[in-house]
GUDOPA-244711 format. One record per residue (C-alpha): x, y, z. Coordinates in steps of 0.001 Angstrom, whole numbers, plus 500000, padded with zeros to 6 digits. Example, Ala and Ser with C-alpha at 12.3 -4.5 7.8 and 13.67 -1.06 7.14 Angstrom:
// residues 2
512300495500507800
513670498940507140
//
This chain:
// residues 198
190671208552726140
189615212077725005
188050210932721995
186192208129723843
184533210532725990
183804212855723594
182082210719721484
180253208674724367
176770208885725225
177467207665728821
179992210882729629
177747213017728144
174903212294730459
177345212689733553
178735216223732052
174331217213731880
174556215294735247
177166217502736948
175386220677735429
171817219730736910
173013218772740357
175615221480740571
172524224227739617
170194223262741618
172467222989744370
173108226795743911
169831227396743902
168911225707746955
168263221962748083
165035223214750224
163246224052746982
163747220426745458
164042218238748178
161590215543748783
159293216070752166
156246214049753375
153749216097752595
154800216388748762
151296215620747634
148732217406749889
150895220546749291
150775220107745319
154485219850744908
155084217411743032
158007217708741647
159734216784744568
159574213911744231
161892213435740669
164425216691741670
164635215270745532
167559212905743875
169532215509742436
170094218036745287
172523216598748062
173560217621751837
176425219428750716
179131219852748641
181200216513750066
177434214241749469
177149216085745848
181199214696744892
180533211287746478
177334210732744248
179662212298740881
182621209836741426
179941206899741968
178651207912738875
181434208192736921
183492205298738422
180151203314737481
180590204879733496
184322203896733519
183401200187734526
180602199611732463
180881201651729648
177236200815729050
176615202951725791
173399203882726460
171550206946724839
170775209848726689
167272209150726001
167655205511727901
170047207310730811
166942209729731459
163853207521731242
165982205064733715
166895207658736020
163512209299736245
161992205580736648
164613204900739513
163542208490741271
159664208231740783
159767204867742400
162275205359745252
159976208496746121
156845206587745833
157712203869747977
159232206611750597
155488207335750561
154382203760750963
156817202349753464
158721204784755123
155989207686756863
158371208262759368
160903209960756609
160184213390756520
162798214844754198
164994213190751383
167917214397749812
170780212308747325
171412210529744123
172405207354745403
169404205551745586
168878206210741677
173024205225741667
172660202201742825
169815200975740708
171835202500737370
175579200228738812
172972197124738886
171323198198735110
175160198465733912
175727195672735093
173446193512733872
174104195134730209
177809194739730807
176995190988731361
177359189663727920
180156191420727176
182368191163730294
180697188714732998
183492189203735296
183303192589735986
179331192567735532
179421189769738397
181452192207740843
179992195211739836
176108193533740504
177466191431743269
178628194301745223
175420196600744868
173433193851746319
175729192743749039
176101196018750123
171833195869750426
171688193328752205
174641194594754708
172465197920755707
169529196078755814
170354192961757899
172908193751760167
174458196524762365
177610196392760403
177866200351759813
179603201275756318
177724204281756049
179347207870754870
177342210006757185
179896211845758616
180973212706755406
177888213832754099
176893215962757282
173134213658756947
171988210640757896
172396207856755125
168680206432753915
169646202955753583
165715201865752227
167176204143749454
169828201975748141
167104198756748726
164443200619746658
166874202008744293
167626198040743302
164651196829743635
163687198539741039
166258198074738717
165658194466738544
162026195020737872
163457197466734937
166357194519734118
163269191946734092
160820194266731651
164182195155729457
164670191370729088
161470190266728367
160851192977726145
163661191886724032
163309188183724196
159371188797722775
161165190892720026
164053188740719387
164574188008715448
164365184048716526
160807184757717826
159051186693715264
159942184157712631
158451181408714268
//
């Protein structure tokens, strides 16, 4: 088990994970955190380091175990390289549409919007080698969507977290991981060895 994680490219993203979160937790969540007016006030970065700085302590653990229970499932072997550009995407978009759709949200702080679209990216790679779990793991992620979105069914771990929980995160956190699923797919079915020799 040792050896697996030392030589995986999946744990070694959540040890950089754990580092980044844990600093700039330290530093100070108010710094990073993603607030309305992120773009008249030139700060843009907000809008990428709001999803690494948490509540607390208790919201920062949560979003590690999801993380790492989502590595331990999945195993997805990606690079480092694919875990950042996928995270970034996730964050960029779930801030943007914040912007877009949400003007009453003045403040964001939390990784699980960006978790949830990287358990429904596993789980489509984890597909063709294990459809079982890649059915739960998927089928759960968007269940649990449409729960907070459609009914007053309350699963939320707010009083855990000391915050309210921003359910149009987990919604925009999948909804764009199936537009990254569907590029992904389509960029490897136009560069598939069967097509470039017809």
């Amino acid at each position: 088990m040792l050896e697996r994680i030392k030589n995986s490219p999946d744990w070694h993203f959540v040890g950089i994970h754990l580092l980044l979160v844990v600093s700039l937790q330290v530093i100070g969540p108010e710094y990073f955190l993603y607030e309305r007016g992120w773009f008249d006030s030139g700060q843009v970065w907000r809008i990428v380091t709001a999803h690494w700085v948490h509540a607390g302590w208790e919201h920062l653990l949560l979003n590690a175990l999801g993380l790492a229970i989502c590595v331990s499932l999945a195993n997805p072997m990606w690079s480092l390289k694919r875990w950042a550009l996928q995270s970034l995407c996730l964050a960029l978009g779930i801030s943007i549409l914040f912007t877009l759709q949400n003007p009453e949200l003045y403040r964001y702080v939390g990784f699980s919007g960006v978790l949830f679209g990287l358990y429904f990216l596993a789980a489509h790679d984890l597909y063709a080698r294990d459809r079982l779990i890649a059915v739960l793991m998927g089928g759960t992620i968007v269940t649990k969507v449409i729960i907070e979105q459609y009914t007053t069914l309350e699963f939320s771990t707010a009083d855990i977290i000391g915050a309210p929980v921003i359910v149009d995160a987990h919604l925009y956190g999948l909804l764009i991981a199936i537009a990254i699923a569907l590029v992904l797919a389509t960029y490897t079915m136009n560069h598939s060895p069967i097509r470039q020799s017809n």
